[in-house]
C-alpha positions as CSV (number, residue, x, y, z in Angstrom):
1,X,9.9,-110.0,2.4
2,X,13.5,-109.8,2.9
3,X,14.0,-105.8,2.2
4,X,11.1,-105.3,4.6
5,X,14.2,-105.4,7.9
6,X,16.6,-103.7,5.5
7,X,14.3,-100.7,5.5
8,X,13.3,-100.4,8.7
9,X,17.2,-101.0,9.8
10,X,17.9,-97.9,7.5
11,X,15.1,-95.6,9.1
12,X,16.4,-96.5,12.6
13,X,19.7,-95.7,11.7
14,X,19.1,-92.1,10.3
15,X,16.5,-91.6,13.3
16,X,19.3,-92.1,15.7
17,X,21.7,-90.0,13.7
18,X,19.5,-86.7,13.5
19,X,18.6,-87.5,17.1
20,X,22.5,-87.4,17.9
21,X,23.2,-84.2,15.1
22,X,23.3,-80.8,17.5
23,X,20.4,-78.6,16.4
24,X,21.4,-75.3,14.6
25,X,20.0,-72.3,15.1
26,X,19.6,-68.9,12.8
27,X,20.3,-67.0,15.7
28,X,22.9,-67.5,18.3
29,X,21.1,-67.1,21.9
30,X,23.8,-65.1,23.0
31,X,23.9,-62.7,20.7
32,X,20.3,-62.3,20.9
33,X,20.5,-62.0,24.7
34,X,23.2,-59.5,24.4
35,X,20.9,-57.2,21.8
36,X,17.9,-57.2,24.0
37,X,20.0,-56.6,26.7
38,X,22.2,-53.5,25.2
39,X,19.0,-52.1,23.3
40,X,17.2,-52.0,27.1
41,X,20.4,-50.2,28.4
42,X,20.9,-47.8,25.3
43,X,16.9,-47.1,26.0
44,X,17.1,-46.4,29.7
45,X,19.9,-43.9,29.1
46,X,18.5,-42.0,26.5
47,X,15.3,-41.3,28.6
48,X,16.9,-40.6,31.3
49,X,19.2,-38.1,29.7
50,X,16.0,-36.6,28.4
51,X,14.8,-35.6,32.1
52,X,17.6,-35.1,34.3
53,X,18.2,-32.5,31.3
54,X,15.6,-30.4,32.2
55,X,16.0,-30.8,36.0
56,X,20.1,-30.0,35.7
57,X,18.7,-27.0,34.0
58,X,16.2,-26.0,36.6
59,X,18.1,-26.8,39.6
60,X,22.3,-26.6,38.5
61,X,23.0,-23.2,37.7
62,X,21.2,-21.1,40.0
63,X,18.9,-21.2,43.4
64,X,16.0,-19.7,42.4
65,X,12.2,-20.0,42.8
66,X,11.4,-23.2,40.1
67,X,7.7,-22.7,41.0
68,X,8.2,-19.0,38.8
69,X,8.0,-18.2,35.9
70,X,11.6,-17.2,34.8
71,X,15.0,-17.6,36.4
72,X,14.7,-14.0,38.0
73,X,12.4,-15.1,40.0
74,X,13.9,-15.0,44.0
75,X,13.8,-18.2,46.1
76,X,11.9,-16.7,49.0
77,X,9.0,-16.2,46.7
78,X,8.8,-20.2,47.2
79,X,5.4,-20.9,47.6
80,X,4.8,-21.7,51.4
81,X,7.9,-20.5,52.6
82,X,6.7,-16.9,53.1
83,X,4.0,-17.7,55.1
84,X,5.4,-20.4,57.5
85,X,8.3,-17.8,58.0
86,X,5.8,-15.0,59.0
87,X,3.8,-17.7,61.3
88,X,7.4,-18.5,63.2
89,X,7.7,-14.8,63.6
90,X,4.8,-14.7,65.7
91,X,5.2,-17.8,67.5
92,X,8.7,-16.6,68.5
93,X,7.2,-13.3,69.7
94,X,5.4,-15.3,71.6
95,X,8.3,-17.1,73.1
96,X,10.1,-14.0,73.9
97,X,8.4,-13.5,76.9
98,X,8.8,-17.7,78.1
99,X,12.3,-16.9,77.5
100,X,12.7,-14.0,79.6
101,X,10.8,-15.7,82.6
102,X,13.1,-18.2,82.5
103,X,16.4,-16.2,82.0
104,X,15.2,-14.4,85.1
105,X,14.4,-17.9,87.2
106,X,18.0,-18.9,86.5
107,X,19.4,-15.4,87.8
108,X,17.5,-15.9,91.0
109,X,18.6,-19.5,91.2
110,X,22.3,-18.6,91.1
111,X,21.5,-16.2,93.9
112,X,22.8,-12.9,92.2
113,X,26.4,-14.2,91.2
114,X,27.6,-13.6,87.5
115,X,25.5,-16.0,85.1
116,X,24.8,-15.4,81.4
117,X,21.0,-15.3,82.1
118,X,20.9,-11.8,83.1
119,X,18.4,-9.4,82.4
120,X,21.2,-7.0,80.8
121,X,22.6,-10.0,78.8
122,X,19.7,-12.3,78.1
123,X,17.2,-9.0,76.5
124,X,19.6,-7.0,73.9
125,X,20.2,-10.7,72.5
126,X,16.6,-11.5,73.0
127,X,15.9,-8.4,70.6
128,X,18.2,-8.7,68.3
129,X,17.2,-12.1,67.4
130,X,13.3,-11.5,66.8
131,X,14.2,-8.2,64.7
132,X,17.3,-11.3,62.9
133,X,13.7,-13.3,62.7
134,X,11.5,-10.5,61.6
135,X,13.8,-9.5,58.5
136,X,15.1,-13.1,57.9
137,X,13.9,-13.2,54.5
138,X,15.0,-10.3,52.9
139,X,18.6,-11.1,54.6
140,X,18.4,-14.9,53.7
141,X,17.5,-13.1,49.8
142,X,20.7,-11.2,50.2
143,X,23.1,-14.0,51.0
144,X,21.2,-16.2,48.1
145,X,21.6,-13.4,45.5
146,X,25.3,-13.1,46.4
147,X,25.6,-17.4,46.2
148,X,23.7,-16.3,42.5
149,X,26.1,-14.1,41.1
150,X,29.5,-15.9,42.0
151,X,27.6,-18.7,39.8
152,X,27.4,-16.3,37.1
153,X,31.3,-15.8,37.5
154,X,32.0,-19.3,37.3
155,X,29.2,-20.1,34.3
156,X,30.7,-17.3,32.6
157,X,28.1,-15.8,30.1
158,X,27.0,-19.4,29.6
159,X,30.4,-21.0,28.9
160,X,29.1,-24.0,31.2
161,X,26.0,-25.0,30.3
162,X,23.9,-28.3,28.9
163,X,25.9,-29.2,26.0
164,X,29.5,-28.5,27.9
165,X,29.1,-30.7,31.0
166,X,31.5,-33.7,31.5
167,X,29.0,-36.3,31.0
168,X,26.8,-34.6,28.0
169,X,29.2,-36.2,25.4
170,X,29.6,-40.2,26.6
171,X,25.8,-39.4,26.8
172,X,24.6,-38.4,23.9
173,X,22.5,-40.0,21.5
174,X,25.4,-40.8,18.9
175,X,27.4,-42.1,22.0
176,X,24.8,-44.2,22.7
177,X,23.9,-45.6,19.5
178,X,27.8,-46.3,18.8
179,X,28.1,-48.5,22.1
180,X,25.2,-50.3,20.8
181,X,27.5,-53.4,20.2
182,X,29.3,-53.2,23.0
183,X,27.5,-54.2,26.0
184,X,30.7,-53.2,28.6
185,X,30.3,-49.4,27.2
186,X,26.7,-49.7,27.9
187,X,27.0,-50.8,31.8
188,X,29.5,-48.0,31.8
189,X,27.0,-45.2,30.5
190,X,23.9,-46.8,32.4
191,X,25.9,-46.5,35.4
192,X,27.1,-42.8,34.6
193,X,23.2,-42.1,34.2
194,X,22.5,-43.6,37.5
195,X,25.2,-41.0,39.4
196,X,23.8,-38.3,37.0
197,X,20.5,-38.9,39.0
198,X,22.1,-38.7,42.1
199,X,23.3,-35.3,41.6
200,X,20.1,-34.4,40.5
201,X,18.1,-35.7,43.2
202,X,21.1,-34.1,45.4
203,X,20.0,-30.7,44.3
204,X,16.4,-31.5,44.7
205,X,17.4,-32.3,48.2
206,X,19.3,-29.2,48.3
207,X,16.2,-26.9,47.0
208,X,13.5,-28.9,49.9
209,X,16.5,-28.3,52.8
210,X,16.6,-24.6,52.0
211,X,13.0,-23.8,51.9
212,X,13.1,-25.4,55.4
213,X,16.1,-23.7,56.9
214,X,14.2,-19.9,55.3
215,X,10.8,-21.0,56.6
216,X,12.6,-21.7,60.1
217,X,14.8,-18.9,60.3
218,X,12.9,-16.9,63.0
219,X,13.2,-19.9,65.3
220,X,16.9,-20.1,64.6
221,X,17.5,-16.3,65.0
222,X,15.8,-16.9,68.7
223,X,17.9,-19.9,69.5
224,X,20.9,-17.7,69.8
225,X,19.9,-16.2,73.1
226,X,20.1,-18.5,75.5
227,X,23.7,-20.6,76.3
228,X,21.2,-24.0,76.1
229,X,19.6,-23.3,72.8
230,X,22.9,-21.1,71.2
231,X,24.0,-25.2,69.6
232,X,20.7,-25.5,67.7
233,X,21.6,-22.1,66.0
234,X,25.1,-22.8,65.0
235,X,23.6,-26.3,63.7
236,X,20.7,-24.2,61.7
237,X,23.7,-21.8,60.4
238,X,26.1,-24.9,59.1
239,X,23.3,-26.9,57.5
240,X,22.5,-23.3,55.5
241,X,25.8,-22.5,54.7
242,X,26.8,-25.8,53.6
243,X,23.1,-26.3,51.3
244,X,23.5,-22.9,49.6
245,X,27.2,-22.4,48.9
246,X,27.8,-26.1,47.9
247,X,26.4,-24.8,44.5
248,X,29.2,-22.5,44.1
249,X,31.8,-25.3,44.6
250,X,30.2,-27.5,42.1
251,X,30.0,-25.2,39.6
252,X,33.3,-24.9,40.1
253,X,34.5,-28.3,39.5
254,X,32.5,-28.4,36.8
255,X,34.1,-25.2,35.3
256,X,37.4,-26.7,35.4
257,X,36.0,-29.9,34.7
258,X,34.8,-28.3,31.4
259,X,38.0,-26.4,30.5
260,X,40.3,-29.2,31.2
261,X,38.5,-31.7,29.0
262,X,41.8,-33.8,28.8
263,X,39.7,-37.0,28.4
264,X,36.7,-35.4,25.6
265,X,35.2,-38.3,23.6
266,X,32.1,-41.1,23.9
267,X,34.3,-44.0,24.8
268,X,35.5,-45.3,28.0
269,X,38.2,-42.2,28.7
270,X,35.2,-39.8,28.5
271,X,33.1,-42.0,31.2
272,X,35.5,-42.0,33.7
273,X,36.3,-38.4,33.5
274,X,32.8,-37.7,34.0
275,X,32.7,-40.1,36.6
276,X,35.6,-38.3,38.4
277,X,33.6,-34.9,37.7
278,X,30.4,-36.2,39.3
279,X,32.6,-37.7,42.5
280,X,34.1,-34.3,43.2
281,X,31.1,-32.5,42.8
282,X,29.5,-34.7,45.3
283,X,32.5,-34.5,47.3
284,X,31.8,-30.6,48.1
285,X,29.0,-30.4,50.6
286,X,30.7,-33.0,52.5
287,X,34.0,-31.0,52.3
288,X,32.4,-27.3,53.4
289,X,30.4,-29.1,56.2
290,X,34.5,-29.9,57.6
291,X,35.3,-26.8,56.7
292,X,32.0,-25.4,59.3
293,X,33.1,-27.4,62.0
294,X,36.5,-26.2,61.8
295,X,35.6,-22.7,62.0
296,X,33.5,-23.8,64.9
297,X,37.0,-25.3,66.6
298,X,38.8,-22.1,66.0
299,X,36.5,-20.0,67.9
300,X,36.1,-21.9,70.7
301,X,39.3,-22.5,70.8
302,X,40.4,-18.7,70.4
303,X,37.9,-18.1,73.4
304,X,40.0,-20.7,75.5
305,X,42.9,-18.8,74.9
306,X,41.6,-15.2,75.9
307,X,39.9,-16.5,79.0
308,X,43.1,-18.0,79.7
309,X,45.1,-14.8,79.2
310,X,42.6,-12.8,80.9
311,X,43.1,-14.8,83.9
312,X,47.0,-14.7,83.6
313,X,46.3,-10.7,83.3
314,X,44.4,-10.7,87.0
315,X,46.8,-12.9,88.4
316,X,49.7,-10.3,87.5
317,X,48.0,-7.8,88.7
């Protein structure tokens, strides 16, 4: 009866002690954390590599008609586009003749005296911009044709293409599979893929804003008649220069981009010099809209000076 405490002295003793022991595990949480974590990351890049691939390819290396069924085929054959352009013609024939009543109610208003609402002024412009409106198309064609073959230039028989681009490398599959382990790499390329869809959806943006600007074209080409409507033509003129030629000055920061390659490689050096690729090529739309508006300051301010020369000429005289 006397072992009977001894016993149960010992069982409490080595209950207390596994209670106090620190469980072990097979697995360290962490490190399982930081798998399921990096195997997410390494997942989401690779599928999105896998579609921004064919919409790079689509979109990147030329404007034309994505809706066809080849390269060759021209923008303005855009489904839609065509026929809202025709239907602006018309409407802007209609318009004409709003636009000359009023021309003519300003004339009388000013009583006679110089204005730039004359019937001599206000109808050779008037013209000229529904015969601009009526052949928009086949112009806008021209101008998107010539934006086309400079990016021939610059892609050079295919020397910039899918597997040349700055970011194809720290993107790859191998890349990828390579960071697995290392879950700073990993933040590094999921973010890379996330400013790869930027661009992308930049150039989606870019394709959407151009059918716009052709379908409206007739309107625009009518705007320039009148002083009071002349701003919403120059605006219609920057927004199409800037969206169609921006793909020239991508391509060629990509070119160099691609014939530098000072920094080629999966690792880190290769993700920031595709991250410095991708922040110049968004750079350039912002850059040629600047460069628009100060074309825009130099005439007027060209105009300034000959009106004020002209009027130092009559004073002389």
């Amino acid at each position: 009866m006397c072992s009977c405490p001894r016993y149960l002295t010992l069982s409490a003793e080595s209950l207390l002690a596994a209670l106090l022991t620190l469980p072990t595990f097979a697995v360290n949480p962490l490190e399982l954390l930081d798998r399921l974590l990096g195997s997410a990351m390494a997942q989401f890049v690779q599928s999105a590599r896998t579609g921004l691939d064919q919409d790079l390819r689509s979109y990147l290396f030329s404007t034309h008609d994505v809706a066809g069924p080849s390269p060759a085929t021209p923008f303005t054959s855009t489904p839609g586009v065509a026929s809202v352009n025709h239907l602006l013609v018309i409407a802007s024939a209609a318009l004409l003749l709003g636009v000359l009543l009023y021309s003519g109610l300003r004339t009388v208003i000013s009583a006679g005296g110089p204005t730039p609402h004359q019937l001599q002024v206000v109808l050779p412009r008037s013209l000229g911009g529904l015969t601009m409106g009526i052949f928009s198309l086949p112009m806008i064609q021209q101008l998107i044709d010539l934006n086309n073959a400079l990016c021939q230039v610059l892609v050079g028989r295919a020397a910039v293409n899918l597997g040349d681009l700055p970011w194809t490398s720290p993107l790859s599959g191998p890349a990828i599979t390579s960071a697995g382990n290392n879950l700073f790499l990993l933040v590094f390329a999921a973010a890379l893929a996330v400013a790869v869809v930027v661009l992308a959806l930049a150039y989606v943006v870019r394709y959407t804003l151009l059918a716009v600007l052709c379908a409206s074209a007739p309107m625009a080409a009518l705007c320039w008649t009148l002083p009071e409507t002349r701003g919403f033509a120059r605006q219609w003129g920057r927004l199409f220069t800037v969206s169609l030629f921006m793909q020239v000055g991508q391509l060629l920061v990509l070119r160099v981009a691609t014939t530098l390659a000072f920094a080629p490689g999966k690792g880190l050096a290769g993700m920031l010099y595709a991250f410095a690729s991708l922040y110049l090529m968004l750079r350039v739309p912002g850059a040629l809209n600047v460069a628009t508006h100060y074309g825009t300051s130099l005439e007027s301010s060209g105009r300034r000076w000959s009106r004020a020369v002209r009027h130092l000429a009559v004073d002389a005289v």
